[in-house]
C-alpha positions as CSV (number, residue, x, y, z in Angstrom):
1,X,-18.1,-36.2,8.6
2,X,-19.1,-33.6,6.2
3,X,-19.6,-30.2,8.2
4,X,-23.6,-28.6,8.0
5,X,-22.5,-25.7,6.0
6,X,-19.7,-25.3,3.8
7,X,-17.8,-21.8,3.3
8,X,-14.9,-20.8,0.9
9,X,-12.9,-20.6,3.7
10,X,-13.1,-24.0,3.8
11,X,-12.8,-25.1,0.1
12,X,-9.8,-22.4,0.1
13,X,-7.9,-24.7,3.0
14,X,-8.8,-27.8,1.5
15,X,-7.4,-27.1,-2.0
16,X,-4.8,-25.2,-0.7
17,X,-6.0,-21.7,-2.6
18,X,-7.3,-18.1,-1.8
19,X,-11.2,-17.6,-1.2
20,X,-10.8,-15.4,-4.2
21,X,-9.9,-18.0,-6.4
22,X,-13.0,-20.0,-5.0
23,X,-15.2,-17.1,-5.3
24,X,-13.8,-16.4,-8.8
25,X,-14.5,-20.2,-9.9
26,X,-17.9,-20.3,-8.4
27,X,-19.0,-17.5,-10.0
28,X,-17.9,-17.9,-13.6
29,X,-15.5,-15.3,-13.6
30,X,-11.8,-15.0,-15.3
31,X,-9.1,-15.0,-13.6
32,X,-7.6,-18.5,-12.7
33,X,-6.7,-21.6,-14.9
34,X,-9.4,-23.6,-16.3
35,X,-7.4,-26.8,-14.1
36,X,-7.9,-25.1,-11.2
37,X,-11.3,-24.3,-11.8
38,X,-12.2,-28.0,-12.4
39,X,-10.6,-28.9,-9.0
40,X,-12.5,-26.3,-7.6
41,X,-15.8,-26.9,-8.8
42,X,-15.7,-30.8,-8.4
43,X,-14.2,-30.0,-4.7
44,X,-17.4,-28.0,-4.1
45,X,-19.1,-30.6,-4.9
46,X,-18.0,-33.5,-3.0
47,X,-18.0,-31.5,0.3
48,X,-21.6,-29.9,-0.6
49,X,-21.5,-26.5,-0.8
50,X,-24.2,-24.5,-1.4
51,X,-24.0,-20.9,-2.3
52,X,-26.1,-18.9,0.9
53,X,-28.3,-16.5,1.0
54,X,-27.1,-12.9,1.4
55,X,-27.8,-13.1,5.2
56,X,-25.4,-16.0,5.7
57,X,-22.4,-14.6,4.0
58,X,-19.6,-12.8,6.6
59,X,-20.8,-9.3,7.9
60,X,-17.3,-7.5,7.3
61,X,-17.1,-3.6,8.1
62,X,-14.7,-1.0,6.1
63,X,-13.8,1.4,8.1
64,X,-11.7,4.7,6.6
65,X,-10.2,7.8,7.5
66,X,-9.9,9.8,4.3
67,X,-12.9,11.9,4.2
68,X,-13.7,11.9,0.9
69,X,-12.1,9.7,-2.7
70,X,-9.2,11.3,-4.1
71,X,-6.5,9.7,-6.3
72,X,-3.1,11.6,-4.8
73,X,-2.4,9.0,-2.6
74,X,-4.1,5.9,-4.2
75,X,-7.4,6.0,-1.7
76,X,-9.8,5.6,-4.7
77,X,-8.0,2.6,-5.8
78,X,-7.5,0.9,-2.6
79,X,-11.3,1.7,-1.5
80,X,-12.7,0.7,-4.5
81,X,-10.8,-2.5,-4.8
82,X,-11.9,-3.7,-1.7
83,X,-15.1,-3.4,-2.4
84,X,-14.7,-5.5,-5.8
85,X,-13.1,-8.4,-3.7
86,X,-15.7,-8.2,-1.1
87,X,-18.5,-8.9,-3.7
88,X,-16.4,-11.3,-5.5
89,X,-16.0,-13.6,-2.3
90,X,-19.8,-12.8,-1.6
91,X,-19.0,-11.3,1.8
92,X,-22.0,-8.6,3.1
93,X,-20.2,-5.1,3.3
94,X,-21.0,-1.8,4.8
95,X,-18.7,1.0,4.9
96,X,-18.2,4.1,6.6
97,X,-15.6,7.0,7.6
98,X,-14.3,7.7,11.0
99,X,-13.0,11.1,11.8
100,X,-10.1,11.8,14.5
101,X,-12.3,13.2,17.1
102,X,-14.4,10.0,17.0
103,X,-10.9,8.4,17.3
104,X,-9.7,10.3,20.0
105,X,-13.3,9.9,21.9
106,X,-12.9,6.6,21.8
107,X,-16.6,6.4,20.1
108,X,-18.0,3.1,18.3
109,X,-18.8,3.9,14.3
110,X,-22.1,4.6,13.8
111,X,-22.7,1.5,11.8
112,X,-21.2,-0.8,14.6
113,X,-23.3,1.3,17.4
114,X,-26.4,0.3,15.7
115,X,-25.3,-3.6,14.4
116,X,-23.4,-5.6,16.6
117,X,-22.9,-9.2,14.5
118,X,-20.4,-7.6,12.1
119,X,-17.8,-10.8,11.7
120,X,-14.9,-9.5,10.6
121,X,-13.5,-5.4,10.1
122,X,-11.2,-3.9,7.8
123,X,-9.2,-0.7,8.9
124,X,-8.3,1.1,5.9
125,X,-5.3,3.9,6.5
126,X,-3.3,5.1,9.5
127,X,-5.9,4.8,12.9
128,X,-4.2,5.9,16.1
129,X,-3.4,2.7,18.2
130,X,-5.2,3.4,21.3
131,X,-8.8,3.2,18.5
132,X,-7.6,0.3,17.0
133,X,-7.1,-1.6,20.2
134,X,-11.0,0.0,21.0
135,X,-12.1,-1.6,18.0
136,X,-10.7,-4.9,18.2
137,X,-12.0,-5.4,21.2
138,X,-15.6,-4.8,19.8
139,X,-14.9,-7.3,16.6
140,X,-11.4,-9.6,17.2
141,X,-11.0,-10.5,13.2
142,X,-9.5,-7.4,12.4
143,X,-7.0,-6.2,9.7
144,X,-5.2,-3.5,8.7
145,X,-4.7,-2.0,5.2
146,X,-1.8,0.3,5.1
147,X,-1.3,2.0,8.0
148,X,1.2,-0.4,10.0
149,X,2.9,0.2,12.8
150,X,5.2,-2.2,14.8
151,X,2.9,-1.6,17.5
152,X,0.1,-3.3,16.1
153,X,-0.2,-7.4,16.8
154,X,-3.2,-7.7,14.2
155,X,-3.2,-9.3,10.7
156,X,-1.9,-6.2,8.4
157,X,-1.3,-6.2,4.6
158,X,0.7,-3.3,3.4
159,X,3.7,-2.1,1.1
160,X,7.0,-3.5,1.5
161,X,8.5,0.3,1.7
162,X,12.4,-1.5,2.9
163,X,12.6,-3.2,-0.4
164,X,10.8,-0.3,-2.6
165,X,13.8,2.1,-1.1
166,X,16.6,-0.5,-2.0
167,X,15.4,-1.3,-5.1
168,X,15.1,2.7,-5.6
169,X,18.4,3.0,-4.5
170,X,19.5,-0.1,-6.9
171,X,18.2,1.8,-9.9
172,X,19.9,5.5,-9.7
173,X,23.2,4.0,-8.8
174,X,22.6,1.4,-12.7
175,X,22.2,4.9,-14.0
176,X,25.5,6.1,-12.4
177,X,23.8,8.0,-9.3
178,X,26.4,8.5,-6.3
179,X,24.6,11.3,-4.3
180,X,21.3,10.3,-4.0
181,X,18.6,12.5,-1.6
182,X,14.9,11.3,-0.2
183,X,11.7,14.0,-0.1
184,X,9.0,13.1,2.6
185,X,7.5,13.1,5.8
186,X,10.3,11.8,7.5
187,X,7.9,10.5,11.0
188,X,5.9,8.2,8.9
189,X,7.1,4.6,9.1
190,X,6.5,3.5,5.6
191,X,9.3,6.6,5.0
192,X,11.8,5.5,7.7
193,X,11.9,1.9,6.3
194,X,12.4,3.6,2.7
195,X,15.7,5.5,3.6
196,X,16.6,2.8,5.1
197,X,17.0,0.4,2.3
198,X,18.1,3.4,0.4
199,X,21.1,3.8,3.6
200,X,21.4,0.0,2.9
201,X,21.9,0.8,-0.8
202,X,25.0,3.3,-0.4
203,X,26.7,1.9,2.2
204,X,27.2,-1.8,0.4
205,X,28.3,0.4,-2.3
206,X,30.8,1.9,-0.1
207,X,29.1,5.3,-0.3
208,X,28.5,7.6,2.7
209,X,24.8,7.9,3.7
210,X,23.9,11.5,3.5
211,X,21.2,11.9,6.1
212,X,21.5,15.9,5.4
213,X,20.4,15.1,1.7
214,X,17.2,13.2,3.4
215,X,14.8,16.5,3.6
216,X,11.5,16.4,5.4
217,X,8.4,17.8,4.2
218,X,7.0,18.4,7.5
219,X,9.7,21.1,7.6
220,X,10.9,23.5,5.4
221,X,12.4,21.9,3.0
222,X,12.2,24.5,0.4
223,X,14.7,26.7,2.2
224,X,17.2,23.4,2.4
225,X,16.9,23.0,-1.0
226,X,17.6,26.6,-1.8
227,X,20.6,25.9,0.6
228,X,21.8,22.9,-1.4
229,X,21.5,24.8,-5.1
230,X,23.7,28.0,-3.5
231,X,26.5,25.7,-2.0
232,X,26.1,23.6,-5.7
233,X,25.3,20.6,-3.7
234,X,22.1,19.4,-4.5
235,X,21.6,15.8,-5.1
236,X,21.8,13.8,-8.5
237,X,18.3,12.1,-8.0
238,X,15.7,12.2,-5.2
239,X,13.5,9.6,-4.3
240,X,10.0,11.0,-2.9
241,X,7.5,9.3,-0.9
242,X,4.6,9.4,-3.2
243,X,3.9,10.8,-6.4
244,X,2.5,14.5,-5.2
245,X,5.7,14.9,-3.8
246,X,7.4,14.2,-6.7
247,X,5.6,16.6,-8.9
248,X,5.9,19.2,-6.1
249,X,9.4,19.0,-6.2
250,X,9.6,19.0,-10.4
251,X,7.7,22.4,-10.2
252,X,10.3,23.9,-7.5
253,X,13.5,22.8,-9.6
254,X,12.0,24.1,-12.7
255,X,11.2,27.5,-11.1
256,X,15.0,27.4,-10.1
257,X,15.9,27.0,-14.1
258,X,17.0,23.1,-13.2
259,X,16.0,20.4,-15.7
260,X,14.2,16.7,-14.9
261,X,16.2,14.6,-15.5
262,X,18.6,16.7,-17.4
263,X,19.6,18.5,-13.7
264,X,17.9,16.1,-11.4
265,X,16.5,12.9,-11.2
266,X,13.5,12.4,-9.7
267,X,11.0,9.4,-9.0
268,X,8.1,9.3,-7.1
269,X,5.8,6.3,-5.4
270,X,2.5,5.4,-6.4
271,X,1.7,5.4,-10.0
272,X,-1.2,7.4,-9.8
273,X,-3.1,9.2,-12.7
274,X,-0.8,12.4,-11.4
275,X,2.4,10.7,-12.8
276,X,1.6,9.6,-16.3
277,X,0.4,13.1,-17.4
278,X,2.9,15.0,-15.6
279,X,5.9,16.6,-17.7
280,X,8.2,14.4,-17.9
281,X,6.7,11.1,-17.2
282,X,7.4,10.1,-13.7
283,X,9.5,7.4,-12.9
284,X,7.3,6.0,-9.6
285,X,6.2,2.6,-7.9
286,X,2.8,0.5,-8.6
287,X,1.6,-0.8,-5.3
288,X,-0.2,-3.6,-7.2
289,X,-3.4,-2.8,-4.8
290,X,-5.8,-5.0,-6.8
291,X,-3.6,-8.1,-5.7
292,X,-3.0,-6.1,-2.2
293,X,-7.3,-5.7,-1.8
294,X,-7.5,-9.8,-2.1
295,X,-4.8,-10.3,0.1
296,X,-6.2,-8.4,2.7
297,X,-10.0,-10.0,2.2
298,X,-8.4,-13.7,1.7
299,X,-6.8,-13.0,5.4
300,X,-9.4,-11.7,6.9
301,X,-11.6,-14.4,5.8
302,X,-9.1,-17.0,7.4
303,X,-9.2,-15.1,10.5
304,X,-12.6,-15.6,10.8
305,X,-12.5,-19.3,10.1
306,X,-9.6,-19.7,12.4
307,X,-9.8,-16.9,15.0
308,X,-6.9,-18.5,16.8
309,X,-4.2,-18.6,14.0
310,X,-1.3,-16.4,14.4
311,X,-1.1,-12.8,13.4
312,X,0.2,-12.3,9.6
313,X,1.5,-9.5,8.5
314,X,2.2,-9.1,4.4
315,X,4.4,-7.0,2.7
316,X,3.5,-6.5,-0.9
317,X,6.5,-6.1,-3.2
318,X,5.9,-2.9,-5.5
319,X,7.0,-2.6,-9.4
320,X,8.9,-0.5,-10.7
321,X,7.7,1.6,-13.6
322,X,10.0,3.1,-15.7
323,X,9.1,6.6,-17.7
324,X,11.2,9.6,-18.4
325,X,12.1,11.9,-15.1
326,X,15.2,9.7,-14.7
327,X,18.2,9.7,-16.5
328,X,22.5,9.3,-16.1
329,X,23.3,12.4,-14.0
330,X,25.5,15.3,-15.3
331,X,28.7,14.6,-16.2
332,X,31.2,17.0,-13.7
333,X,33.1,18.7,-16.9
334,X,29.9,19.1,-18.6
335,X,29.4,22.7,-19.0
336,X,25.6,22.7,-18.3
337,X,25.9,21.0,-15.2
């Protein structure tokens, strides 16, 4: 018995595809293969779909934490993307920006204080756990974008940051790398899963991990790497949480008269605008957040159709991009080194 109103979500389980690939059929737009498309199209057919009006597609709220779009740390990208899959699967959208001390008050988001039939939310960034658990309350189809913690038991998609820092670590040692260090903010999570496949790394290589060559930017890290140049110490390569960091810490060697990659190695995370104009080129990570934004929309979406599914929680593989901030490291009897 055919159901009164048919949704993507439905075509999407009964061909066994993302909403996005419904959406994308539906609509006329590139992306998917031209069988798939026919299957899709004479699917929607047979089970009656209708396109609906805008006050019948999902209500979905996008809720952020970054004040304002800037492109060191990929916001833009992710925030923008999300709203491109959102209007490709034809969901109604609003967005807005909630500061800490509406966090720590506990206080609804304006748009949800006024609206209350939103049917799903998205919770871009890191939002404390005692909000999140406030706001699932208020609407249960809830996911996370970035941000996870262990803590959490809601859909999440984010970055596999484990197999970024191994397949980091993979890379230097190919280019003969044995001392290999890690720049960041070491009481993030996404950072303590990256030095830990970089720990992973070394030790089935045999190598000793060297947590002193692990240097946090929420100290001084400056003075440790002044320590590490005197005692002629410093690692081979560094691998850096994002790509700011990495550029922060290719202006502090040079000002010490040390060469990337000539001296150091360096490679960043992100593969932001930053990296490709930078001097030299910076070796980093692409977070493929276009597939990442209709990963976490396709989820949501299911949620909402199945509300009592299990929790899901996706780890998007990154790329590696190759440019010029890494090389082979000194040789020891090399008279530059």
């Amino acid at each position: 018995m055919r159901k009164e109103k048919v949704t993507l979500a439905d075509l999407a389980e009964a061909l066994g595809t993302s909403t996005v690939s419904i959406s994308r059929a539906l609509s006329g737009q590139p992306g998917i293969s031209e069988e798939l498309k026919r299957r899709i199209l004479s699917t929607a057919k047979e089970m009656g779909y209708r396109k609906g009006k805008k006050g019948e597609s999902p209500r979905i709220l996008l809720l952020h934490q970054d004040p304002y779009i800037h492109d060191s740390n990929n916001f833009s990208a992710m925030y923008q993307g999300l709203e491109k899959v959102l209007q490709e699967a034809e969901a109604d959208y609003d967005a807005e920006y909630v500061d800490k001390e509406t966090q720590t008050r506990l206080q609804l988001p304006y748009k949800m204080s006024k609206e209350t039939d939103f049917d799903g939310v998205i919770m871009l960034g890191r939002f404390n756990i005692p909000y999140a658990h406030f706001i699932h309350e208020q609407i249960p189809n809830l996911i996370f974008f970035t941000g996870y913690s262990p803590a959490y038991n809601y859909d999440s998609v984010w970055f596999s940051f484990l197999n970024a820092g191994y397949k980091l670590g993979e890379y230097l040692m190919d280019h003969g790398h044995r001392t290999i260090g890690f720049l960041g903010s070491k009481g993030f999570y996404r950072n303590k899963e990256k030095m830990l496949g970089l720990s992973i790394v070394l030790e089935e290589h045999g190598l000793p991990v060297r947590e002193d060559l692990f240097l946090d930017t929420e100290a001084d890290y400056q003075e440790r790497l002044l320590e590490l140049i005197r005692l002629n110490s410093l690692p081979t390569a560094f691998i850096c949480d994002h790509d700011f960091t990495a550029l922060e810490l290719i202006k502090f060697l040079h000002s010490r008269k040390l060469s990337v990659p000539a001296d150091v190695s360096v490679i960043g995370s992100g593969n932001t605008e930053l990296s490709k104009h930078c001097i030299p080129p910076l070796t980093t990570m692409d977070m493929n957040i276009r597939y990442s934004c209709e990963a976490v929309v396709a989820t949501l979406l299911k949620r909402i159709a199945k509300p009592d599914k299990p929790g899901e929680n996706i780890a998007i593989i990154s790329t590696l991009v190759e440019r010029e901030s890494v090389s082979a490291p000194p040789l020891p009897n090399d008279p530059t080194a």
